[in-house]
N, C-alpha and C positions, 0 to 999 in steps of 0.2 A: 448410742455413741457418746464419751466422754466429751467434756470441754473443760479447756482451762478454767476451774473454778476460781472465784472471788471466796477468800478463805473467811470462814464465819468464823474461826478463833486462829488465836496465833499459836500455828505448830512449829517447833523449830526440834533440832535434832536433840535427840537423848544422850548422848556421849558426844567427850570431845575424841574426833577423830585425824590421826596423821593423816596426810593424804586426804582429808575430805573436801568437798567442793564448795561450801562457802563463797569463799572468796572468788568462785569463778561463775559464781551466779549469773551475773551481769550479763555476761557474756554468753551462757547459755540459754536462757531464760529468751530470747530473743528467735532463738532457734526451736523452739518448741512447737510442733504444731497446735493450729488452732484447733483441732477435730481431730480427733482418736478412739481407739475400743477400749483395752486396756493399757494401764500405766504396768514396766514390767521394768525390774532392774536387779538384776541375778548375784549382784556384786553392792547388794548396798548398803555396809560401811556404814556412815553414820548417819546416811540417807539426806544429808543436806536437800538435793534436789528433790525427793519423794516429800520432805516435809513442806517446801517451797509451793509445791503443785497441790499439793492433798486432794488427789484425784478419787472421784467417786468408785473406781475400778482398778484394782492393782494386784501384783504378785511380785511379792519383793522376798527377795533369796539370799541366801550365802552358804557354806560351805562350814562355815565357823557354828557348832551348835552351839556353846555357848552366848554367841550373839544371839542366833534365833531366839534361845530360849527369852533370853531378855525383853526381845519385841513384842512373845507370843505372850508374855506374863505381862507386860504393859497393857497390849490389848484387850486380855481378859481378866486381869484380876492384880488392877492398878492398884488400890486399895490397899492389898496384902502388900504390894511393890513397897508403897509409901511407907507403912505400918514399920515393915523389916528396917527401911534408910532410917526412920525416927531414935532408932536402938544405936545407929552407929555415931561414931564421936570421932573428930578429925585430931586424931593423937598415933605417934609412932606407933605406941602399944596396939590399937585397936588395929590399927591400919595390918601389924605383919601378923597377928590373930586372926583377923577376916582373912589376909592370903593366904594364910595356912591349911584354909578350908580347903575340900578338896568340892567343887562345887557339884559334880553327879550326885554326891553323895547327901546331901539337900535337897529339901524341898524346891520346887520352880521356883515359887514366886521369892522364896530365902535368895536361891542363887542368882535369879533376874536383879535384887538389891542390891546383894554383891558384887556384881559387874558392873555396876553403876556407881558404886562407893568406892571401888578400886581405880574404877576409871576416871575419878573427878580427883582423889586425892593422892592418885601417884604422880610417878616424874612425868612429865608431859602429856599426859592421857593415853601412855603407850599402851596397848596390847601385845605383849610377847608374853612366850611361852618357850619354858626350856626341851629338854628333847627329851622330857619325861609326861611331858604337857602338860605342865605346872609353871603358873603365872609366877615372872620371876622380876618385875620391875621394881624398884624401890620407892618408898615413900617420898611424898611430893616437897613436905615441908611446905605447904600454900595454908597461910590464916585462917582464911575463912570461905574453903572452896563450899559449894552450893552444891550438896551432893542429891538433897533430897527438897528438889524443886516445884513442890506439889502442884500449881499450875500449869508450870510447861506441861509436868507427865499426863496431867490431865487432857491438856491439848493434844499432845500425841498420842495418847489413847483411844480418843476420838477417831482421828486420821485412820490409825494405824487396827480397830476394831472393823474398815471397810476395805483391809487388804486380804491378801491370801498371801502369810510368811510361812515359809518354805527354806527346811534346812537340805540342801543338796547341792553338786555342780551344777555349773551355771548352763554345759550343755543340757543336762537332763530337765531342768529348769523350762530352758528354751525350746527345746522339740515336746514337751509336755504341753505348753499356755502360748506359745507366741501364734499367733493368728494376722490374718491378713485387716490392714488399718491400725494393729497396734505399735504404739510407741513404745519402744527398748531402749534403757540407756543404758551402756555397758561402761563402768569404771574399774577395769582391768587392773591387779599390781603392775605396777610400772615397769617401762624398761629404765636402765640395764639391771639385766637379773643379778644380783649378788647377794651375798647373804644376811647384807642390811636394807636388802628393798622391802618395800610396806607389805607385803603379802607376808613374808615371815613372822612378819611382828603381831602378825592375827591369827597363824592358825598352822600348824603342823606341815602342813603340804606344800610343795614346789609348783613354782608357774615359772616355764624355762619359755625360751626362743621359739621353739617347737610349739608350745601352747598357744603363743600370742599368732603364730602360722595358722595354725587349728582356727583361732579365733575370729583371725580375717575371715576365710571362708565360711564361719558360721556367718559370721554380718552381710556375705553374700547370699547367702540362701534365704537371710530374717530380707533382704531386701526384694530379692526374687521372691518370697514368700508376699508381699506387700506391704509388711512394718516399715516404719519410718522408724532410724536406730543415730543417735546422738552416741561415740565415743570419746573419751577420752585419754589421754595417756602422754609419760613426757615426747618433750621433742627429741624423739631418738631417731634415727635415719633408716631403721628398720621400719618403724608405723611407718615413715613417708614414702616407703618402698611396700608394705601392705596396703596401704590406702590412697595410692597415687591417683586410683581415677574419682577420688570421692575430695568434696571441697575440705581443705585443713587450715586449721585459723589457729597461727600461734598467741599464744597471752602468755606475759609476764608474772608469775606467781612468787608467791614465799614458801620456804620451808620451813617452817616452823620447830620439827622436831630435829634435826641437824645441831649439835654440839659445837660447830664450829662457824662461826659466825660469816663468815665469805662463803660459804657454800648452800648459805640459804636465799639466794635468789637463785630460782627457776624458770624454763620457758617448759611449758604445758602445752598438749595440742588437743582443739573441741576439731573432730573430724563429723561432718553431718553428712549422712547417707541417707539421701531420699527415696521413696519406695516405686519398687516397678510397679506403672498400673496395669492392669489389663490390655489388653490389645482390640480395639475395636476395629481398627484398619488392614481391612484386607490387598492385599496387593497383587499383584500377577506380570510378569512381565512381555509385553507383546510388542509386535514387529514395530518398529519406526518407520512414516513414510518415508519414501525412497529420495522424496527433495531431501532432506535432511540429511545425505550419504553426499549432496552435492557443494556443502559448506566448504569451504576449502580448510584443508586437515593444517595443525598449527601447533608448533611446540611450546605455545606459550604458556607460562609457570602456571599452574594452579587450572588452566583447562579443563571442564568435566565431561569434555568428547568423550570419556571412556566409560559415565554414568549416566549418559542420557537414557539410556533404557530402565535404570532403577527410578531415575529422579521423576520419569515420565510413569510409570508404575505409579509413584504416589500420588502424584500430582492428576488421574485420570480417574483415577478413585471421588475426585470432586466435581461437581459442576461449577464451571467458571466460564465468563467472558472474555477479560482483563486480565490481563497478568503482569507484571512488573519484573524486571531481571535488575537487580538493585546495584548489584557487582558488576556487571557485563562480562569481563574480561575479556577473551577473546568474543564472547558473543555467541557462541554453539546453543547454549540456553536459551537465550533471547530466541535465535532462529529457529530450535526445535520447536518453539510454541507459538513463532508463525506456522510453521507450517502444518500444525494441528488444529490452525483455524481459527485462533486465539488473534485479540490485537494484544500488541506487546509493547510496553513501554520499557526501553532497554535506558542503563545509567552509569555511568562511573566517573571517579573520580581522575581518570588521565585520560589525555587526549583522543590519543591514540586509539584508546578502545570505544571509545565514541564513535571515529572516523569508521571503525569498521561495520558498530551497526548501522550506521548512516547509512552506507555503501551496500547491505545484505538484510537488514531489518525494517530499517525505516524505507526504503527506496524498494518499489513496487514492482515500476516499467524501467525506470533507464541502466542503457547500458554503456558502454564505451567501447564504442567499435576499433576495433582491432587498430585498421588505419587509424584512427585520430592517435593511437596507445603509440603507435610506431611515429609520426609526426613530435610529440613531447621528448624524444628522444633528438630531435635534430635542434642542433644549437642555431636558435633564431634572434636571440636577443643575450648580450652579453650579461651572465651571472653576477652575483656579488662574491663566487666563491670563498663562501664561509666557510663550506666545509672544508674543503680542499688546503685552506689557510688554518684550518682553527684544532681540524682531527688530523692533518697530515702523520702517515708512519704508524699511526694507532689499531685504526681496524681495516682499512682499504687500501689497494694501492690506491696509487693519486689520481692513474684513469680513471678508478673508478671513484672517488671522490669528486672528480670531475665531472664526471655523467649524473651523479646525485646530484651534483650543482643544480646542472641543466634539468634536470626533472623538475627540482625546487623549483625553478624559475616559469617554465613552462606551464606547470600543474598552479602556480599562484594567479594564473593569468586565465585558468578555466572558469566562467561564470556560473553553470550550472552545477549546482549543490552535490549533486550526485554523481555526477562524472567526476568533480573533483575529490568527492569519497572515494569512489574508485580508482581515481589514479594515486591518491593518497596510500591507501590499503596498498594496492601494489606494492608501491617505492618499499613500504616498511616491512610487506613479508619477503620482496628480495634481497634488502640490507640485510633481515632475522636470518634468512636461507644461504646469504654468504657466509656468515659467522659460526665456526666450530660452536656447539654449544646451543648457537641461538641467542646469547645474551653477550652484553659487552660491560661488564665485570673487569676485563684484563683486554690487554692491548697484542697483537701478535694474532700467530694462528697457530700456538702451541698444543690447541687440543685438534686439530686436523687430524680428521681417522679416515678422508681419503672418500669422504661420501658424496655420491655423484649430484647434489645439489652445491656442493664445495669448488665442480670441477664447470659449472655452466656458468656462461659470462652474468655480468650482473644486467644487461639487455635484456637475454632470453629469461631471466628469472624474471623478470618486470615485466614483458609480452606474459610468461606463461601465467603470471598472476590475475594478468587482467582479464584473460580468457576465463580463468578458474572464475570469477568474481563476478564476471557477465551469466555465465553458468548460473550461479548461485541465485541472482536474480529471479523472482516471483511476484506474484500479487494474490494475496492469501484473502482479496475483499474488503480488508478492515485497512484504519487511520493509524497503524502504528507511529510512532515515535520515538527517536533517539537524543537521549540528552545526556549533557556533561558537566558536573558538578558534585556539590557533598552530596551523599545519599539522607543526610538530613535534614537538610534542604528543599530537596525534592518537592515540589510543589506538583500534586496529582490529586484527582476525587480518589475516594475509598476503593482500591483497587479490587477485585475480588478475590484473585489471589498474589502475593506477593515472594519471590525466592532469592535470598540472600546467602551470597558466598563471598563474605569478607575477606581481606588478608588474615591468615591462620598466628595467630599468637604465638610461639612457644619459647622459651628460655633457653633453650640449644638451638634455636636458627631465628634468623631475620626477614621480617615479610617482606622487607622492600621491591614493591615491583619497579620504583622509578631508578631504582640503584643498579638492577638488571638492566631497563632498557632505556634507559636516560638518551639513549642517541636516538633510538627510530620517537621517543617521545617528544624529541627536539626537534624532529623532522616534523611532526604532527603537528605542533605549535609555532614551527620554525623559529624555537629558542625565544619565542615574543612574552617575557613576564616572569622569566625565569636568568638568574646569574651564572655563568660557570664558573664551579670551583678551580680557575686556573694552577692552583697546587697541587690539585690530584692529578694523577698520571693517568688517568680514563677521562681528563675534564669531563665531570659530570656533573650535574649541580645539584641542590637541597633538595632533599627528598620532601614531597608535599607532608604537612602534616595531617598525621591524623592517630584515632583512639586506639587503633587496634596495635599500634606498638608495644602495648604494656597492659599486665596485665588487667589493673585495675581499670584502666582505659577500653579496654575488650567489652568487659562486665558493664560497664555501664552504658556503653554504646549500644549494644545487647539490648537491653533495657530501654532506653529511650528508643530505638527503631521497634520493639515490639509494641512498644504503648503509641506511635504513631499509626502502627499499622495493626492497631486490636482488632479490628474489624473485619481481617480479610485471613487469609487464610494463609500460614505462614509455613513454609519449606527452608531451610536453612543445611546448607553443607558445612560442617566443619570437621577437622580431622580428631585423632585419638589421642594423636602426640599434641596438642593445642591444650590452650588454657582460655576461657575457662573450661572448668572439668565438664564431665558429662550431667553431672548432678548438678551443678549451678546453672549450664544451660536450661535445663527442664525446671527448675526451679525459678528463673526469669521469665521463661514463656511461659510458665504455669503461672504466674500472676493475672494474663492478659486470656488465655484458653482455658477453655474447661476442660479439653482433652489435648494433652502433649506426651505421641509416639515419637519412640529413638530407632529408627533402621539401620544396623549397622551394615557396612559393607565392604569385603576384602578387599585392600587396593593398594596399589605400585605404584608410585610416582616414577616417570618415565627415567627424572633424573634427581638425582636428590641432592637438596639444600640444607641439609645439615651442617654446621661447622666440625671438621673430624670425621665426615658421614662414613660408615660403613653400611657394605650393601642391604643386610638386614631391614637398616635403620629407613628404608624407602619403604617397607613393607609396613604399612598401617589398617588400622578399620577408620575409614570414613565414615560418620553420621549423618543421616538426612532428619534433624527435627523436625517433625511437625505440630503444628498448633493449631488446633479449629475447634470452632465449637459443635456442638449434637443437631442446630441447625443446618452446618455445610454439609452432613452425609444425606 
C-alpha cells in the first residue's frame, strides 16, 4: 500500500499547463490520503499533483497522444528527450520550422522534444490544435524561456519511470486499473463547455454536459468501488448539483491564459469523495417490547418514533450497558432503551425535553394519581396570570389561558420531583394538542383541520395526559438519569454507547426548536432567564444559542462531540437534505473510529419545515452513522 512519499528529488511538471493545478496545491495536498494502492489521474495535463506526490505506484492517462507520447519518452529515453531540446534555439524562425513538423511522422523521443519546445516558447504554453490537428499557436516572443531543462526532466523521469502512462479515455482508463483503496484524482475540462474551454486547446474531442453527467456517476461507482477520488472543476452550478452529497470547497484561482485581463480571476471547486468501506454490520430488524408502544405518541419536530425499530437494529448489534440519548427531544430514544434494559442517561439543551424524561426516563415508580391531576385544576391560590396578560388573543382563548395560569400555579407548588414532571409534561402536551400544527410559530387557529384533539377541552387534554404518562411509568432496575444542559458540557464517565440527533443544518430550513415551541418552553422554565421579544407578534424570545445553526458550526460540533465521546460507541441520526454532507460526516467520525457505517433509511417527515416546502421536499433518506471500533462487535 502506497504512502505519501517524502520526495528524494524535486519533480515538478514538464510543460506549462492552462488549467493546471499548481496553484491549487495548497489546498489539495491536505486532502489527500495518508494510505493508498495506487496514485491514478486519467486527465493528467501537466500533472502538477502527480509530480507533488511522486507516488511509488501510478497510472496516469490522457486521451491527448501526443502528450503521452512526451511522458512515455521522458520516462524511458530522457537522454534522447534532452539531446533533441539541445538543437533547438528560441528564434521565430526555428520555433514556426519545429511546428511545421508534423509530429507522427518523427521519431518519439524527436516528437517528445518538440512538445516541450513548442510548449515553453509559444504564446502562453497553450496547446491547441486546428481542425486538421495541427498545432496552430504562435510564437511566444519570451527571452530566454528554459525549454531544455535538463534537471527538472531528469527528476521527472525518475518519478514518471515508476508509472504506468496510458494514452486512452479516462473511462477505459478507470474500469481497466481503479481498484478498491486507490486514490483517483480527476481534473475534467471545465465547465462551461464552449469552444474556448481547456479541453479544446489539447486535443480534438468534445467533453459536453453529458460527459461531466457520465462522469459524476463514474466518481460513484470509483467510490462504491472503495477509491478515495479528489475532483476538481470550475464553480459551475452543474458540479454543485453532480456533486451535492460530496464535501465542495470553493478556492479562488487565476487564469492565466485569458486575454483579457478582468476575467482572469476564478472560483475553482476541490470536491473530495470519500470511499465506501465494507460493511461489517449486520442488522435485522426485530419486534420492540410492548412498554415502548406505551410512550405517549408526540408531534414534536424531529421525533424518531417512527425509527425506533432501525435505530434499535443498530444499536443491538453491540453489547452495552449505558447509553446516553445526547439530543433527547421528545425522549422516545431515551425510553426505548430503558425499556431494553439499558440505564439511560437522557440530555438536551431545552427545558422542556428534560421535563419529559424526567417524568418517563429518569422516574421509575411515581405516578400522579388521577385525583391529585383533577385537584391542580381547582383554583386554590390566586395566579399571577401571566399568561393570561402576557399571550392574550394569540394562541388560547383567555379561559383557557386562564386554566394554564392555575396549572402554573398549582404544579409550582408540587414538592415531589416526579409528580411535578408529570404534571409539567401534561400542561405542555395539552397546550402542543390544542394548537393546529402542534407548534406556535403564528398566532390564531388558521391551520384548524377540525381534528378531534382540537375539539377536547384543554381539562380533558391535561387529565388525558396525565393518565397517558402514569401509563408510561416503569422501573427497568437501573439509576437512569435526566439532565438539562449543553451537550458539551455533559459531564458523564465513558458511556458505552452514546446516540446523537442534533438540530439538522440545512440552507433551505431553520432548526429552531425554541422558535416552534417557545411558549410550552416558557411554561417549562416559567420564562425564568429568558426575555420576550415583546415586538414580535408570537412574543417569543431568543432562541438559545448554539453550533448547529451554521454550517461550519455543525462540522465542528461534529468533531468535538465525537472526540469527547471516542470511546464509546457512537449512533448518530441526521438527514440527507443536512449539511454536513454524508462524506464529511464519516470523515469526522472516521478520525475517532476505526469502523464508520452509513444506514440510510427512507423517510417522511410528518410535516415539513421547509421554507416554500413542497410536498416531495418532506421525502428524504435519513442516516444512522455509526462509529465503533473491532473491539465493540
Amino acid at each position: 500500500m502506497a504512502v505519501k512519499q517524502e520526495k528524494m528529488v524535486q519533480a515538478k511538471p514538464v510543460l506549462k499547463w492552462a488549467g493546471g493545478k499548481t496553484q491549487m496545491l495548497s489546498n489539495i495536498m491536505p486532502k489527500i490520503p495518508v494510505r493508498f494502492g495506487k496514485y491514478i489521474e486519467p486527465f493528467i495535463g501537466g500533472g502538477a499533483l502527480f509530480f507533488e506526490l511522486c507516488p511509488e505506484q501510478a497510472v496516469v492517462a490522457d486521451s491527448n497522444p501526443e502528450l503521452i507520447n512526451m511522458y512515455q519518452q521522458v520516462a524511458d529515453h530522457v537522454d534522447d528527450v534532452i539531446s533533441y531540446l539541445k538543437e533547438y534555439k528560441n528564434t521565430k524562425e526555428d520555433f514556426y520550422s519545429v511546428r511545421s513538423l508534423e509530429w507522427t511522422e518523427l521519431k518519439k523521443e524527436e516528437a517528445a522534444a518538440r512538445t516541450i519546445y513548442l510548449n515553453k516558447t509559444c504564446f502562453n504554453g497553450l496547446y491547441r490544435v486546428n481542425r486538421s490537428g495541427q498545432f496552430n499557436v504562435p510564437f511566444g516572443k519570451y527571452k530566454a524561456p528554459k525549454f531544455c531543462d535538463k534537471d527538472a526532466l531528469y527528476a521527472a523521469s525518475e518519478v514518471l519511470k515508476k508509472a504506468t502512462i496510458k494514452c486512452g479515455d479516462y473511462l477505459s482508463i478507470l474500469r481497466e486499473y481503479a481498484e478498491e483503496n486507490d486514490f483517483v484524482f480527476l481534473d475534467p475540462p471545465y465547465l462551461p463547455i464552449s469552444e474556448y474551454s481547456d479541453f479544446k486547446r489539447y486535443t480534438k474531442e468534445q467533453f459536453y454536459e453529458e460527459d461531466h453527467i457520465q462522469l459524476a456517476y463514474e466518481v460513484k461507482r470509483l467510490q462504491d468501488l472503495g477509491c478515495h477520488v479528489i475532483l476538481t472543476n470550475s464553480n459551475h452550478p452543474l458540479v454543485h448539483e453532480l456533486y451535492a452529497d460530496y464535501k465542495i470547497e470553493v478556492v479562488q484561482t487565476k487564469r492565466y491564459i485569458s486575454c483579457n485581463g478582468n476575467k482572469r480571476n476564478g472560483e475553482d471547486v476541490i470536491v473530495d469523495i470519500l470511499p465506501k468501506k465494507n460493511t461489517i454490520l449486520k442488522t435485522m430488524l426485530q419486534p420492540l417490547p410492548e412498554q415502548v408502544l406505551k410512550y405517549p405518541p408526540t408531534r414534536f419536530m424531529g421525533s424518531k418514533s417512527k425509527l425506533l425499530p432501525q435505530i434499535w437494529a443498530v444499536a443491538s448489534r453491540f453489547t452495552f450497558d449505558t447509553a446516553v440519548d445526547l439530543f433527547s427531544g421528545s425522549g422516545i430514544v431515551g425510553y426505548m432503551f430503558k425499556a431494553q434494559g439499558k440505564k439511560v442517561i437522557s440530555n438536551d439543551y431545552m427545558v422542556m425535553c428534560a421535563v419529559f424524561t424526567k417524568a418517563m426516563v429518569e422516574n421509575n415508580h411515581v405516578i400522579l394519581p388521577l385525583e391529585e391531576a383533577k385537584e391542580l385544576l381547582a383554583r386554590e391560590k390566586e395566579s399571577d396570570h401571566f399568561v393570561e396578560s402576557t399571550f392574550q388573543g394569540l394562541y388560547f382563548t383567555d379561559q383557557e389561558n386562564a386554566i394554564i395560569d392555575v396549572l402554573r400555579t398549582n404544579i409550582s407548588r408540587i414538592h415531589d420531583p416526579y409528580k411535578h414532571a408529570i404534571a409539567m409534561t401534561a400542561l405542555i402536551r395539552a397546550c402542543i394538542k390544542k394548537r393546529p400544527r402542534g407548534i406556535f410559530t403564528y398566532i390564531g387557529d388558521r391551520y384548524n383541520d377540525g381534528r378531534k384533539d382540537l375539539k377536547k377541552s384543554l381539562e380533558q387534554q391535561f387529565l388525558e395526559a396525565v393518565e397517558s404518562i402514569n401509563e408510561a411509568v416503569f422501573d427497568n432496575g437501573k439509576a437512569n438519569i435526566s439532565e438539562y444542559g449543553d451537550a458539551m458540557a455533559l459531564k458523564v464517565k465513558q458511556p458505552d454507547l452514546v446516540y446523537i440527533d442534533p438540530p439538522y443544518y440545512s440552507p433551505l430550513s431553520d432548526n429552531e426548536y425554541v422558535r416552534r415551541y417557545h411558549f410550552v418552553e416558557g411554561l417549562a422554565r416559567d420564562w425564568k432567564g429568558v426575555e420576550i421579544q415583546e415586538n414580535t407578534v408570537t412574543k417569543k424570545f431568543k432562541s438559545y444559542p448554539t453550533p448547529f445553526s451554521t454550517r461550519k458550526g455543525a462540522a465542528d460540533a461534529f468533531d468535538k462531540l465525537f472526540k469527547k465521546f471516542a470511546e464509546s460507541i457512537l449512533i448518530v441520526s441526521y438527514s440527507s437534505n443536512s449539511q454536513p454532507t454524508q462524506d464529511e460526516m464519516v470523515g469526522l467520525m472516521a478520525k475517532y473510529k476505526e469502523h464508520v457505517e452509513v444506514i440510510p433509511i427512507d423517510y417522511t417527515y410528518s410535516f415539513g419545515n421547509q421554507k416554500c416546502a413542497k410536498t416531495n421536499r418532506n421525502k428524504v433518506q435519513e442516516y444512522l452513522f455509526v462509529g465503533f471500533n473491532g473491539s465493540n462487535i
